[in-house]
Backbone atoms as SQL, in Angstrom:
CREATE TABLE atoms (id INTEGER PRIMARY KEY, chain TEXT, resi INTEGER, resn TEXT, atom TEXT, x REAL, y REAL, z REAL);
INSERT INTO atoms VALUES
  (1, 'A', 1, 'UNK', 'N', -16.039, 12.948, 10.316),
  (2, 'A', 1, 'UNK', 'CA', -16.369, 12.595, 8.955),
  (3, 'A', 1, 'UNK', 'C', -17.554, 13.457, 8.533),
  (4, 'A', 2, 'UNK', 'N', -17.278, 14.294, 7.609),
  (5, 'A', 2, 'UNK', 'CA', -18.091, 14.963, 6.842),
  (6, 'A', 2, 'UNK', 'C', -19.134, 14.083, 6.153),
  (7, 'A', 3, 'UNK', 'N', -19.447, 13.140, 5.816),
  (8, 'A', 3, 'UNK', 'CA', -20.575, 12.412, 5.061),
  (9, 'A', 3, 'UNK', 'C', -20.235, 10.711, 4.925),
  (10, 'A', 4, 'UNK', 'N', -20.691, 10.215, 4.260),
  (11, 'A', 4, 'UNK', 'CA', -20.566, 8.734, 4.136),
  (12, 'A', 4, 'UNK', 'C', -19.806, 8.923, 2.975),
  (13, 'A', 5, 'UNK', 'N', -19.652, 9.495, 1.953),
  (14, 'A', 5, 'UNK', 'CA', -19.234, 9.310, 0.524),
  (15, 'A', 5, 'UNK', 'C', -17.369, 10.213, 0.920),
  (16, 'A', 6, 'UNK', 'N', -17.394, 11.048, 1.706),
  (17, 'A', 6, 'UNK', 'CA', -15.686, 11.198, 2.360),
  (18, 'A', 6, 'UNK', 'C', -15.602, 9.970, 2.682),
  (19, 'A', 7, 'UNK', 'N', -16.068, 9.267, 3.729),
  (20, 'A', 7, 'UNK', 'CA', -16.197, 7.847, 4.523),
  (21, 'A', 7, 'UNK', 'C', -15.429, 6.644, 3.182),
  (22, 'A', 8, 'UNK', 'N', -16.276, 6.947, 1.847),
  (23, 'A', 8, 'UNK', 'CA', -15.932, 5.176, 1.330),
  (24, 'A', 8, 'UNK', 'C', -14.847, 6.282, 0.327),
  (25, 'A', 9, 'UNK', 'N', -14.333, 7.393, 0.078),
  (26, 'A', 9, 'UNK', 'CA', -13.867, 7.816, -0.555),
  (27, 'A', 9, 'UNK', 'C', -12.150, 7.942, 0.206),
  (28, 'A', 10, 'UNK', 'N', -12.192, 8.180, 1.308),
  (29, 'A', 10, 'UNK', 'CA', -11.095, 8.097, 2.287),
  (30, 'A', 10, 'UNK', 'C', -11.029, 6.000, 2.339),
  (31, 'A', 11, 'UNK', 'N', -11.666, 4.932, 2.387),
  (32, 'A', 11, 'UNK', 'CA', -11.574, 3.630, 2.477),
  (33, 'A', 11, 'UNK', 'C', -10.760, 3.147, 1.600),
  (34, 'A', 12, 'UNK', 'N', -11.377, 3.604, 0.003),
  (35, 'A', 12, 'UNK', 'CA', -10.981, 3.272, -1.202),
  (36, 'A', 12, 'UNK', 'C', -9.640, 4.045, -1.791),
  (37, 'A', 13, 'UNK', 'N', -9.473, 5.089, -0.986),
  (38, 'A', 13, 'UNK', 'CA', -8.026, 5.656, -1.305),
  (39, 'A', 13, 'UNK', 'C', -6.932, 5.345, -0.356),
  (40, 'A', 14, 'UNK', 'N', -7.044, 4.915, 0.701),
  (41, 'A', 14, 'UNK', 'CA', -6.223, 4.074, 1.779),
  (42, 'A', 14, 'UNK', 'C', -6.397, 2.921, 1.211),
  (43, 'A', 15, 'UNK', 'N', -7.177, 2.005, 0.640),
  (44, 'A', 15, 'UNK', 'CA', -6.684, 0.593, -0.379),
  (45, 'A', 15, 'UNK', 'C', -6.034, 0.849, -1.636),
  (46, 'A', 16, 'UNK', 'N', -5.996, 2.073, -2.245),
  (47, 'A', 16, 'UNK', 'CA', -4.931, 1.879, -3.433),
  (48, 'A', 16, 'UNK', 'C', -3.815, 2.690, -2.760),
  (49, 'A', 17, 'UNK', 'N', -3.535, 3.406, -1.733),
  (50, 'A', 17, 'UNK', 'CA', -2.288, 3.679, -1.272),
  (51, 'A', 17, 'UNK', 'C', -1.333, 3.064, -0.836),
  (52, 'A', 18, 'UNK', 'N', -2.199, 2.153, 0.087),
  (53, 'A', 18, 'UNK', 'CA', -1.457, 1.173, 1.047),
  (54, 'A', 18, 'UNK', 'C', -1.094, 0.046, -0.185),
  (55, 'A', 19, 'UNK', 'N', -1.664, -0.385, -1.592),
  (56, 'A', 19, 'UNK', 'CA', -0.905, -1.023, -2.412),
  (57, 'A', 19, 'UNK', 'C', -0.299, -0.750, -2.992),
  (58, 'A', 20, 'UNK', 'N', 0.174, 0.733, -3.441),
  (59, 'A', 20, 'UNK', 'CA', 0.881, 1.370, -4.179),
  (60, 'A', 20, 'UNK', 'C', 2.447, 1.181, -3.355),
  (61, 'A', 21, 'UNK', 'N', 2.252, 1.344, -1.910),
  (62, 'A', 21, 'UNK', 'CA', 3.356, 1.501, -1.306),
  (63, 'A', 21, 'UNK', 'C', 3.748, -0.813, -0.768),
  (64, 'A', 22, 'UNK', 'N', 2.838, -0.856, -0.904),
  (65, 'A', 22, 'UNK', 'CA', 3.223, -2.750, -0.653),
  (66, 'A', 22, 'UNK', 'C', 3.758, -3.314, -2.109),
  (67, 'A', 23, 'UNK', 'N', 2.845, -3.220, -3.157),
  (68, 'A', 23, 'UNK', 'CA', 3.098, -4.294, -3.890),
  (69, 'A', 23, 'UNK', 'C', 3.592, -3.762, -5.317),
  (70, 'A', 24, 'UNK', 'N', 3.053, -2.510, -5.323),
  (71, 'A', 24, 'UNK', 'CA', 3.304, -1.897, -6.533),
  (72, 'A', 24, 'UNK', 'C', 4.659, -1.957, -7.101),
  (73, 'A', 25, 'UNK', 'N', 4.828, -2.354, -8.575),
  (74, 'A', 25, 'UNK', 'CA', 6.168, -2.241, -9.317),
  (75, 'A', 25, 'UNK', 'C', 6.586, -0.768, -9.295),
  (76, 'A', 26, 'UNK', 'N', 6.063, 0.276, -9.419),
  (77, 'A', 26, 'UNK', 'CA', 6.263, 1.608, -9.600),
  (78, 'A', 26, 'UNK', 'C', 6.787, 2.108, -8.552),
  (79, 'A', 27, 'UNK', 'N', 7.230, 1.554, -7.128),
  (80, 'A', 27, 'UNK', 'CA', 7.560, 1.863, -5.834),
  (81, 'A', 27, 'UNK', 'C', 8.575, 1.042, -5.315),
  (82, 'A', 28, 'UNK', 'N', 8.855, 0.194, -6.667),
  (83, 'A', 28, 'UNK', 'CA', 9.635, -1.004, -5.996),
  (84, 'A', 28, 'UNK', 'C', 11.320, -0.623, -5.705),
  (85, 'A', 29, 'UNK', 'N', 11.679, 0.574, -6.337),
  (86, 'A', 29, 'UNK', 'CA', 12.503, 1.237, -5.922),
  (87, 'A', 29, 'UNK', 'C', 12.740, 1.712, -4.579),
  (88, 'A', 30, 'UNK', 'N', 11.914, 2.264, -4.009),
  (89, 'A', 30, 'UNK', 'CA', 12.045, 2.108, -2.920),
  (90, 'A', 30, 'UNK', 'C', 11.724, 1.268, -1.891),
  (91, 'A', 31, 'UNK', 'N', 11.200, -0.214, -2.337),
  (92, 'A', 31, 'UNK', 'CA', 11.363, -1.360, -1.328),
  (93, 'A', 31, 'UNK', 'C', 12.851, -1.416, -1.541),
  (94, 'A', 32, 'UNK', 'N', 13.095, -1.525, -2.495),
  (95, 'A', 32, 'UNK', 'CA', 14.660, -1.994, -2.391),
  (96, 'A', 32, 'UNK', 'C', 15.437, -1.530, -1.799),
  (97, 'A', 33, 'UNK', 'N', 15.872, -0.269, -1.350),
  (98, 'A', 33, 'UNK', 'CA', 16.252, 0.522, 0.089),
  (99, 'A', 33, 'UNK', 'C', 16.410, -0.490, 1.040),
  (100, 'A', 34, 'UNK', 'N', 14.655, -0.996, 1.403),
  (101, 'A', 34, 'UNK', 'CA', 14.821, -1.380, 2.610),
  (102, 'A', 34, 'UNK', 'C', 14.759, -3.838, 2.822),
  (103, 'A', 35, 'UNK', 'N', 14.663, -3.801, 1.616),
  (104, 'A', 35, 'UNK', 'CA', 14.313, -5.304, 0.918),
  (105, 'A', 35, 'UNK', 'C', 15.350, -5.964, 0.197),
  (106, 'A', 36, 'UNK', 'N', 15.642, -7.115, 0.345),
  (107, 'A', 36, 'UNK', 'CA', 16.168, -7.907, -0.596),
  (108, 'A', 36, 'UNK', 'C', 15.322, -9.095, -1.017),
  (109, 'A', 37, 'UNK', 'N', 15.358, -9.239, -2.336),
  (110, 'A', 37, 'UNK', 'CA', 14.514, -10.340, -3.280),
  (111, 'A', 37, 'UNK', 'C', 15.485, -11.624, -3.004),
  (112, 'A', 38, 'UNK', 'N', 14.900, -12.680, -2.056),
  (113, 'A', 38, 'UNK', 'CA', 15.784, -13.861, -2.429),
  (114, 'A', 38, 'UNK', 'C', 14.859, -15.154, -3.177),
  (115, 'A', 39, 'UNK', 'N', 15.536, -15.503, -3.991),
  (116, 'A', 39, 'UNK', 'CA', 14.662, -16.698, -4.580),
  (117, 'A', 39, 'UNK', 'C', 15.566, -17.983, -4.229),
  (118, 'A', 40, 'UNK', 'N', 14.756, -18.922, -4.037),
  (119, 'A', 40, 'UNK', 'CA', 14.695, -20.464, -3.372),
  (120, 'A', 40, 'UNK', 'C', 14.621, -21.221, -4.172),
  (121, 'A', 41, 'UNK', 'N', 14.974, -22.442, -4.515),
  (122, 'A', 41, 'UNK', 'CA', 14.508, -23.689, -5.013),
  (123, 'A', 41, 'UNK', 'C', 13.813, -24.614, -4.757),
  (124, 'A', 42, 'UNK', 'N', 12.462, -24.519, -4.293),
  (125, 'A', 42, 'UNK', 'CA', 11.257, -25.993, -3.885),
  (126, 'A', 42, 'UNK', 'C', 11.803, -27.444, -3.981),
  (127, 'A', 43, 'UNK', 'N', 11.665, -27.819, -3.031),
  (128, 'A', 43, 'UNK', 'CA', 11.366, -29.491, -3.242),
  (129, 'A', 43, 'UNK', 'C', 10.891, -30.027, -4.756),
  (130, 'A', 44, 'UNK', 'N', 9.767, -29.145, -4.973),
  (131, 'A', 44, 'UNK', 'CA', 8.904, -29.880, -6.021),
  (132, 'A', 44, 'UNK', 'C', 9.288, -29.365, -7.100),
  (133, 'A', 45, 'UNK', 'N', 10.961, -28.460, -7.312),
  (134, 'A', 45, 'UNK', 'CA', 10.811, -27.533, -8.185),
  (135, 'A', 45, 'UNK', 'C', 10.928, -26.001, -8.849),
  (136, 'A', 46, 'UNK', 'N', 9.344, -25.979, -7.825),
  (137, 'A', 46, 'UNK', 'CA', 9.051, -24.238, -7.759),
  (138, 'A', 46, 'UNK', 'C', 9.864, -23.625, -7.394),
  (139, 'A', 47, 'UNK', 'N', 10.252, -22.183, -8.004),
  (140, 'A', 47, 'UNK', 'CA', 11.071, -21.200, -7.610),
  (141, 'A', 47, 'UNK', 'C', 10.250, -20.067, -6.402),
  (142, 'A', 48, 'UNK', 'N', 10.771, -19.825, -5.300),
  (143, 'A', 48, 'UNK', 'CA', 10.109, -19.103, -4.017),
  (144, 'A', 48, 'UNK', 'C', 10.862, -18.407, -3.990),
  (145, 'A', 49, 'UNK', 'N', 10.106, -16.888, -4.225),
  (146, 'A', 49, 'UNK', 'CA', 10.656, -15.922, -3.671),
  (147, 'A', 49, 'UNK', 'C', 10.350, -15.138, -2.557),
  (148, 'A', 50, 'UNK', 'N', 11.017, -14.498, -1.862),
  (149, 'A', 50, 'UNK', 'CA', 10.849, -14.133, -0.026),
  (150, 'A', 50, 'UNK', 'C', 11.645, -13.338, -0.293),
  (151, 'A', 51, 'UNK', 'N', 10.930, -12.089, 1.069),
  (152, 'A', 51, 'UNK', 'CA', 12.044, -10.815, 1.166),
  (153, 'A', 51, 'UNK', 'C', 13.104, -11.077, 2.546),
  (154, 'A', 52, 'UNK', 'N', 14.055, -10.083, 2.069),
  (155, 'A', 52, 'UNK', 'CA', 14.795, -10.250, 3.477),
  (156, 'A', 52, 'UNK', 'C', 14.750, -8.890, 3.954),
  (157, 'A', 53, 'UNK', 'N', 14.829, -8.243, 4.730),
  (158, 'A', 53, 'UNK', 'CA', 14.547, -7.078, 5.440),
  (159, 'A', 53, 'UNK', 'C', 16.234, -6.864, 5.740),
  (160, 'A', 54, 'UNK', 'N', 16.646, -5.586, 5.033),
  (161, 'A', 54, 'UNK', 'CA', 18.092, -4.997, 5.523),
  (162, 'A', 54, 'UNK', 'C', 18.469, -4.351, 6.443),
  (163, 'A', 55, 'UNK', 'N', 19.399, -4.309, 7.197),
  (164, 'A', 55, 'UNK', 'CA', 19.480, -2.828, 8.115),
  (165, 'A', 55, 'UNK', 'C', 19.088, -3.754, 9.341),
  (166, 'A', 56, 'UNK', 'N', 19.470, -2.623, 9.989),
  (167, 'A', 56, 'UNK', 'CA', 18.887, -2.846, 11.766),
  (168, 'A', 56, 'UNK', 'C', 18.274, -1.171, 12.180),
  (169, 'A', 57, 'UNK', 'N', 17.808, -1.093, 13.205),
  (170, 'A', 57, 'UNK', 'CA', 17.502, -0.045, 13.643),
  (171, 'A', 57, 'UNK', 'C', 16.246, 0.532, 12.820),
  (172, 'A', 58, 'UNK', 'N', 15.993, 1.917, 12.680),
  (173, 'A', 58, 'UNK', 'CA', 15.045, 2.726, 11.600),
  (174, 'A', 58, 'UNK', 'C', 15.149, 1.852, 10.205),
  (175, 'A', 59, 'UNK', 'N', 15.800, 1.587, 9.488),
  (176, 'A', 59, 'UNK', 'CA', 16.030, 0.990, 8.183),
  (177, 'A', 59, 'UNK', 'C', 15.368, -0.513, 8.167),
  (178, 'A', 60, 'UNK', 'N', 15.635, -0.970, 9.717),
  (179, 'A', 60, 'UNK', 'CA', 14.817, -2.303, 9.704),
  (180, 'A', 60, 'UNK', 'C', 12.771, -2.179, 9.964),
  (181, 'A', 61, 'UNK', 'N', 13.165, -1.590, 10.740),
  (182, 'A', 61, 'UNK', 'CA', 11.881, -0.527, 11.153),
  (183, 'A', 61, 'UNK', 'C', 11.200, -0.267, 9.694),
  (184, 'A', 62, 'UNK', 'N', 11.641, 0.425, 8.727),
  (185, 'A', 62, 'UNK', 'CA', 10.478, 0.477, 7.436),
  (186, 'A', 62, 'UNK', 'C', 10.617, -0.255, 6.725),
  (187, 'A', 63, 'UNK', 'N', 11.378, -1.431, 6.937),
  (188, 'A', 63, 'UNK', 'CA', 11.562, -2.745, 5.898),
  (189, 'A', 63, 'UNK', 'C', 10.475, -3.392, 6.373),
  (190, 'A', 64, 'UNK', 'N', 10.404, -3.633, 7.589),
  (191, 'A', 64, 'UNK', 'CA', 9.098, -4.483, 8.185),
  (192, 'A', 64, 'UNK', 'C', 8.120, -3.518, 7.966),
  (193, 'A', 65, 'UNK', 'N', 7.577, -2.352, 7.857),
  (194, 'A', 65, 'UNK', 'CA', 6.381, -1.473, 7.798),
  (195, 'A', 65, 'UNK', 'C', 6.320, -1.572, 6.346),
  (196, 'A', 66, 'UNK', 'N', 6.762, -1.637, 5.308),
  (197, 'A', 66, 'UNK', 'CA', 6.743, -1.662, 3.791),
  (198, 'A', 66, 'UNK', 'C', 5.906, -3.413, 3.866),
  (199, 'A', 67, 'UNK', 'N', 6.744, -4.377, 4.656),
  (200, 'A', 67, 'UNK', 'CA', 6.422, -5.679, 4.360),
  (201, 'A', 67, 'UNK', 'C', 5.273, -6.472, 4.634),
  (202, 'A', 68, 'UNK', 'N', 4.616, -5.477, 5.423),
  (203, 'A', 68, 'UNK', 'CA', 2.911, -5.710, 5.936),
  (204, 'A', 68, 'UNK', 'C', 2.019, -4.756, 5.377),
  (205, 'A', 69, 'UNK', 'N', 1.724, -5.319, 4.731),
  (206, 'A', 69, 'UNK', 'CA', -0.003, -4.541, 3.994),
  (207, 'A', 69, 'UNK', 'C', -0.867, -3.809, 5.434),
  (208, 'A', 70, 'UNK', 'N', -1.136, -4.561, 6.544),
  (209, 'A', 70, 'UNK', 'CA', -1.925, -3.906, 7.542),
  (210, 'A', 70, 'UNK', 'C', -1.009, -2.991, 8.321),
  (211, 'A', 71, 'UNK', 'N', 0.078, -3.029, 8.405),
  (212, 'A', 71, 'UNK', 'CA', 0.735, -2.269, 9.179),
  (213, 'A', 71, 'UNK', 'C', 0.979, -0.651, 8.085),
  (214, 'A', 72, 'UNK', 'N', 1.101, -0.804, 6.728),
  (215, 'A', 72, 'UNK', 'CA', 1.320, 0.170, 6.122),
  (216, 'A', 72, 'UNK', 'C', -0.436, 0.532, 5.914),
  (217, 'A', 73, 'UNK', 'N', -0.986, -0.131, 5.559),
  (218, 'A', 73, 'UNK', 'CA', -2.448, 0.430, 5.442),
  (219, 'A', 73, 'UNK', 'C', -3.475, 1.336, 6.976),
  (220, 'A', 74, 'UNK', 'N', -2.226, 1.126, 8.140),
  (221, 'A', 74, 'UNK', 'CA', -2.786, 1.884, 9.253),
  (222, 'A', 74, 'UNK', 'C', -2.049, 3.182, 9.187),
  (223, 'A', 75, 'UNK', 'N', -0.979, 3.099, 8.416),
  (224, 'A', 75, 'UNK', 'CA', 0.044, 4.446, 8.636),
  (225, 'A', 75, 'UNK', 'C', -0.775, 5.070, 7.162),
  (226, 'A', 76, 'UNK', 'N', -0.781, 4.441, 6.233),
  (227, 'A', 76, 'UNK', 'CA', -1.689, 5.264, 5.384),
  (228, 'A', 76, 'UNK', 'C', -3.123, 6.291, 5.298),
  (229, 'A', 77, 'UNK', 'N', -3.477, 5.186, 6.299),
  (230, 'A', 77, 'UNK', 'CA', -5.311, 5.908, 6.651),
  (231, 'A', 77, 'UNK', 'C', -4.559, 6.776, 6.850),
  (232, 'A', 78, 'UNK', 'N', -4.049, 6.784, 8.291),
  (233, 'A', 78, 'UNK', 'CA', -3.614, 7.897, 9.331),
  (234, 'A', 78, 'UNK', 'C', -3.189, 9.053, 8.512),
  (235, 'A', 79, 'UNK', 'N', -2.360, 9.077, 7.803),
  (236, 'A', 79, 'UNK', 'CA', -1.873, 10.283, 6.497),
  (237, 'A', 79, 'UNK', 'C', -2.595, 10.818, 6.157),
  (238, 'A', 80, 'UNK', 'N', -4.015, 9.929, 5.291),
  (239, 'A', 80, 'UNK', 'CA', -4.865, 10.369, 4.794),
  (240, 'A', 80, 'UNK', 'C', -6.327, 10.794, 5.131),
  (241, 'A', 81, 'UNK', 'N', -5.695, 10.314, 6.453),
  (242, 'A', 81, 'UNK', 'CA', -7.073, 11.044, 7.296),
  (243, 'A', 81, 'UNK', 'C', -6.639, 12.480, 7.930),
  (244, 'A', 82, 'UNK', 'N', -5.745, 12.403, 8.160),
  (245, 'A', 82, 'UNK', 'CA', -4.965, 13.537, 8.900),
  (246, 'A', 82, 'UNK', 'C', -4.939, 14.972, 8.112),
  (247, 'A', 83, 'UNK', 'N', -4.537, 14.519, 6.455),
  (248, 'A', 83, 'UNK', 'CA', -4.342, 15.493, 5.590),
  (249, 'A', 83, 'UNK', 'C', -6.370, 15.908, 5.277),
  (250, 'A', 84, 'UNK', 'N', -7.131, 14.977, 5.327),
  (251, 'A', 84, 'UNK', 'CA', -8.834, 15.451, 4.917),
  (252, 'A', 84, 'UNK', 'C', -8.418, 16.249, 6.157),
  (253, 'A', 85, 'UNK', 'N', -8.453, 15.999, 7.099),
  (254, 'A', 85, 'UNK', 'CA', -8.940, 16.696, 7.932),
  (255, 'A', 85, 'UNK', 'C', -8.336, 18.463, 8.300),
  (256, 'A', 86, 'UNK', 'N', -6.786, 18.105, 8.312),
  (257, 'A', 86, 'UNK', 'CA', -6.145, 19.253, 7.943),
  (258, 'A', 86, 'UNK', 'C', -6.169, 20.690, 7.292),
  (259, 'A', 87, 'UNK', 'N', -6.205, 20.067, 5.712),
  (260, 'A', 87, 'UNK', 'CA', -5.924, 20.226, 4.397),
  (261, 'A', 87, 'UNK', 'C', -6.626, 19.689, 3.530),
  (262, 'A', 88, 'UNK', 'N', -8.000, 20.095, 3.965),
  (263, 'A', 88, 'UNK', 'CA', -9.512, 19.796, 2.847),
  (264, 'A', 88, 'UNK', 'C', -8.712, 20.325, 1.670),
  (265, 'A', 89, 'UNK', 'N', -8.465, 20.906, 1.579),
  (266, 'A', 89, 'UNK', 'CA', -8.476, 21.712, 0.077),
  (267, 'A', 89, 'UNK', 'C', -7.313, 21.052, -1.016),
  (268, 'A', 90, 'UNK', 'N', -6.608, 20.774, -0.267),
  (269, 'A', 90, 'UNK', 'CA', -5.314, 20.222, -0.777),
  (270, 'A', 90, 'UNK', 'C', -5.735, 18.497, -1.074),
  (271, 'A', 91, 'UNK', 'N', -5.933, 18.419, 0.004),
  (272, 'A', 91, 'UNK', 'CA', -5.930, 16.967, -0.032),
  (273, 'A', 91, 'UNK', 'C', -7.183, 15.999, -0.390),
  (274, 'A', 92, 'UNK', 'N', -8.341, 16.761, -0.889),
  (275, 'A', 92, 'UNK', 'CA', -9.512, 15.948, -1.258),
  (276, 'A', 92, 'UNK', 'C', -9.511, 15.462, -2.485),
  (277, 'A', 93, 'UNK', 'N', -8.807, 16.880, -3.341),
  (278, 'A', 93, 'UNK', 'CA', -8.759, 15.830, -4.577),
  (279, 'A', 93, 'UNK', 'C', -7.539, 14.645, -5.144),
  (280, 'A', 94, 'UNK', 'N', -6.428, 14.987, -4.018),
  (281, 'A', 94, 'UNK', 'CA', -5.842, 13.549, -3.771),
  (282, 'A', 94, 'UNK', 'C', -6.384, 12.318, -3.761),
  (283, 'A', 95, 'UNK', 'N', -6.965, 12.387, -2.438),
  (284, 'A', 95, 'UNK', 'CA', -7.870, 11.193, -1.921),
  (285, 'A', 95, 'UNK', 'C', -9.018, 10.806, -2.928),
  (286, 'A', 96, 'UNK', 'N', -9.658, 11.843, -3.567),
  (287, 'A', 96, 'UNK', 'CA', -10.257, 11.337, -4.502),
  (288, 'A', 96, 'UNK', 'C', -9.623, 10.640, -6.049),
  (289, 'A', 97, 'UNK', 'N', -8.431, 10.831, -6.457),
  (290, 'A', 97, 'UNK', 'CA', -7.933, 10.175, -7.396),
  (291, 'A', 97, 'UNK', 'C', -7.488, 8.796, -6.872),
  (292, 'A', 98, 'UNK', 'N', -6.959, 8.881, -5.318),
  (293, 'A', 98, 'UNK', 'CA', -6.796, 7.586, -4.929),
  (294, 'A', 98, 'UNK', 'C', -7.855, 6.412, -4.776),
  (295, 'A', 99, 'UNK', 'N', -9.120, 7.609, -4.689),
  (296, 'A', 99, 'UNK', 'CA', -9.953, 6.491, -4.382),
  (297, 'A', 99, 'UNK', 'C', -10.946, 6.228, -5.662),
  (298, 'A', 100, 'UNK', 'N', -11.062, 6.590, -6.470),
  (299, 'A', 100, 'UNK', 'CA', -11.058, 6.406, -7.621),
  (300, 'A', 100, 'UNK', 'C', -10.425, 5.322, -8.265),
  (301, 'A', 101, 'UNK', 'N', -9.241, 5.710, -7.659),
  (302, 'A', 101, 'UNK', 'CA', -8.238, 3.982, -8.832),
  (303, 'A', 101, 'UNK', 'C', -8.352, 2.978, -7.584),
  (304, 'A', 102, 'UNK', 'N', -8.558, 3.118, -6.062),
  (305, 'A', 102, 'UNK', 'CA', -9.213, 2.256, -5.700),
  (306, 'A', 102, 'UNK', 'C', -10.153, 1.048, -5.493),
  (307, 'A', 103, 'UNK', 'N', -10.798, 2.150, -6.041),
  (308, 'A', 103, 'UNK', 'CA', -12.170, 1.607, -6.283),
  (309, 'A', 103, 'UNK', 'C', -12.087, 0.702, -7.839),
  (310, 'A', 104, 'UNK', 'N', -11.561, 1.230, -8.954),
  (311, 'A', 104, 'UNK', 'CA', -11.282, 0.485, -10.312),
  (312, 'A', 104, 'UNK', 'C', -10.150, -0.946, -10.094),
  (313, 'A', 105, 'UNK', 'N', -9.583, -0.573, -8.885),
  (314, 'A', 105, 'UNK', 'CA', -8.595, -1.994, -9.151),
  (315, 'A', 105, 'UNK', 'C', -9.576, -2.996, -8.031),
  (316, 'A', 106, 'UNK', 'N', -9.985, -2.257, -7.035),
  (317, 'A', 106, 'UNK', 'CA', -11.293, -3.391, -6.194),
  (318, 'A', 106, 'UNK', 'C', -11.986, -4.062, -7.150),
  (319, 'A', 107, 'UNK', 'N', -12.309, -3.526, -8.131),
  (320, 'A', 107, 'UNK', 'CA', -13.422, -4.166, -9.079),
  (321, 'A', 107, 'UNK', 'C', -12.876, -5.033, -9.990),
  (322, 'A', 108, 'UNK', 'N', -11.862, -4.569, -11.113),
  (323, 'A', 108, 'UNK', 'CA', -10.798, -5.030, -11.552),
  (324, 'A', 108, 'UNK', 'C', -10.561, -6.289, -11.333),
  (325, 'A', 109, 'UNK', 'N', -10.100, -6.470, -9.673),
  (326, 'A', 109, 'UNK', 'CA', -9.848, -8.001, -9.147),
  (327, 'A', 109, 'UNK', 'C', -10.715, -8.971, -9.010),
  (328, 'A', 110, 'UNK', 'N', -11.602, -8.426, -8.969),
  (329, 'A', 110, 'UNK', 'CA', -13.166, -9.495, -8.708),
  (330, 'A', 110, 'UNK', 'C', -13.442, -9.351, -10.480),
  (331, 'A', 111, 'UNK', 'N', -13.527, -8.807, -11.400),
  (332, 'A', 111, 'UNK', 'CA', -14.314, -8.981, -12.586),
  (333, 'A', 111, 'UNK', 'C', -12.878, -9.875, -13.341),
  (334, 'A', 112, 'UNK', 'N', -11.830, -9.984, -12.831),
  (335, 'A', 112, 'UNK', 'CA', -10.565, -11.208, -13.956),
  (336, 'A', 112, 'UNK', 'C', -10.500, -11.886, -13.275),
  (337, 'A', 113, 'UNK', 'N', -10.993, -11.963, -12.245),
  (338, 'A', 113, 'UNK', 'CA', -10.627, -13.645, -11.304),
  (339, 'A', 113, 'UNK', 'C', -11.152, -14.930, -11.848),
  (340, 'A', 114, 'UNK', 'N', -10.131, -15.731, -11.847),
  (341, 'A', 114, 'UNK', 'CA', -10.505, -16.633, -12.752),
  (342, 'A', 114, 'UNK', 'C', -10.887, -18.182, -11.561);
């Protein structure tokens, strides 16, 4: 690590990556590849929705890696540590737009929480 500010700049762009690829609507195309949306009927009501993971083999393999935030947020660092380290040139001002909107949706969530 080149400095502390690569340090929270590589943190904050592995937290909006790893949500871009978990939860994000804009990606949800490709959960669906590996996901199915089933919705439930509650006892009390409520409608529950849960994924089902398709496929067996590799296909099941990134259905479950899409379906964990920590498991995709370790394959993310790893990318994005790999590429700083690599491919400074290429890849800093990546990481810096990532961590940029990182950092705005970290804040984001704490300043509308109700």
């Amino acid at each position: 690590m080149d400095s502390w500010l690569d340090f929270i700049l590589l943190v904050f762009a592995s937290l909006r990556l790893t949500r871009l690829i978990v939860y994000d609507k804009i990606t949800d195309f490709i959960r669906r590849l590996f996901h199915s949306e089933v919705e439930e009927m509650a006892p009390d009501g409520r409608v529950e929705t849960y994924i089902e993971i398709k496929g067996s083999g590799l296909r099941y393999w990134i259905g479950e890696l899409l379906s964990c935030h920590w498991c995709t947020g370790f394959w993310s660092t790893l990318t994005l540590y790999l590429a700083y380290k690599l491919i400074p040139t290429i890849s800093l001002p990546v990481i810096t737009v990532f961590a940029i909107a990182g950092c705005a949706s970290f804040f984001q969530y704490f300043l509308t929480k109700e």
